[in-house]
C-alpha positions in Angstrom: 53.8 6.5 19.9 50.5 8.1 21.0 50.1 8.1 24.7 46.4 8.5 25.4 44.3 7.5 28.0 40.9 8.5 26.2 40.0 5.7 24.0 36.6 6.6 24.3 37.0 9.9 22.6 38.4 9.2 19.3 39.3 6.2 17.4 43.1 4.7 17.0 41.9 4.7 13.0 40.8 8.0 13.3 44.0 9.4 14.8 46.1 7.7 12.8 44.3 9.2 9.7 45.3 12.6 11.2 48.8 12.3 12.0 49.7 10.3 9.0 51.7 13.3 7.3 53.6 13.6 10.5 54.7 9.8 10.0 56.5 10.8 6.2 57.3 14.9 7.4 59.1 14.0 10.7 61.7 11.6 9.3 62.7 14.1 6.7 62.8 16.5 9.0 65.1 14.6 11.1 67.7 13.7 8.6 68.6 17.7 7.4 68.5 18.7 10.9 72.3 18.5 12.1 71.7 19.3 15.6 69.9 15.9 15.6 72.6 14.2 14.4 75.3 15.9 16.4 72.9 15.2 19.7 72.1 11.7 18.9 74.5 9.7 16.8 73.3 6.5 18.4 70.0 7.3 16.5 69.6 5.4 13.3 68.0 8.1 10.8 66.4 6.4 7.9 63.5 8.7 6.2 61.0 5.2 6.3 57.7 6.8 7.5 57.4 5.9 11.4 55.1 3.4 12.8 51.9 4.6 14.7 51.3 3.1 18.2 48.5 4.3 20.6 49.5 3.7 24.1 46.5 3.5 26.2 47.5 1.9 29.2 49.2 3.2 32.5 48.9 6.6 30.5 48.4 9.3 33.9 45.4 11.1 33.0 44.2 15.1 34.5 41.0 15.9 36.1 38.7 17.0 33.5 37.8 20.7 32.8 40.7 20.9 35.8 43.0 22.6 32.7 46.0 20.6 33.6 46.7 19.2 30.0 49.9 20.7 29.1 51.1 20.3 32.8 50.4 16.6 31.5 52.2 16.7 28.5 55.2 18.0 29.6 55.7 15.7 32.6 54.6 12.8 30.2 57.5 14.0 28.0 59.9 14.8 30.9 59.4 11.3 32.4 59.7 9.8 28.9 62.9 10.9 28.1 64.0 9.8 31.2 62.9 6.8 31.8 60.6 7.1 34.7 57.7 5.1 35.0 54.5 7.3 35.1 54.4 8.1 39.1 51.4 10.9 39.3 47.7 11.0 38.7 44.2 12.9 38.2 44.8 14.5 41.3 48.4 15.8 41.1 48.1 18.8 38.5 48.6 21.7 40.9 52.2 19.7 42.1 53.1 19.4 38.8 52.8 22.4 38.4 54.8 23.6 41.0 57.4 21.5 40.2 57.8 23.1 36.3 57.8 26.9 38.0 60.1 26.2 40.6 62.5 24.3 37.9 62.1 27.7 35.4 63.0 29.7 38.4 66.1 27.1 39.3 67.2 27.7 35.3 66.3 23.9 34.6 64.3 24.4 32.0 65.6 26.2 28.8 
């Protein structure tokens, strides 16, 4: 899944033109990787290229030129994996922030 709030930007078509070696290299990848098997039996690994989805809505979104896009990506990621829902905004980069130093000085983040 693609999750972008910029539809305006670039076209799904367009993306999906870029990223379509991912969709055949990442399966691959997966299956002689034995960490990722060891980690996550419950995973099915198959090496059938993977679907494209662009996910546009409920995507949080950073101020622009406010240069909080990894701060984005990694809370996107972190909530993700966990199963949040999306819970922050535009105007919540420098918390973010925050949070990701104080959890590297905590050791939470290897």
């Amino acid at each position: 899944m693609i999750y972008d709030p910029q539809t305006k930007l670039i076209q799904t078509e367009q993306i999906i033109k870029w990223i379509s070696y991912l969709r055949e290299l990442l399966p691959r990848l997966l299956i002689v990787c034995p960490r990722f098997h060891r980690d996550c039996p419950m995973l099915r690994v198959s090496t059938d290229p993977y679907n494209v989805v662009r996910v546009t809505a409920g995507v949080p979104q950073q101020q622009p030129g406010s240069g909080d896009c990894g701060v984005f990506v990694l809370k996107i990621i972190e909530y993700l994996c966990s199963g949040f829902p999306f819970n922050f905004g535009p105007h919540d980069g420098p918390i973010l922030r925050h949070k990701i130093v104080v959890s590297m000085l905590k050791d939470q983040i290897v």
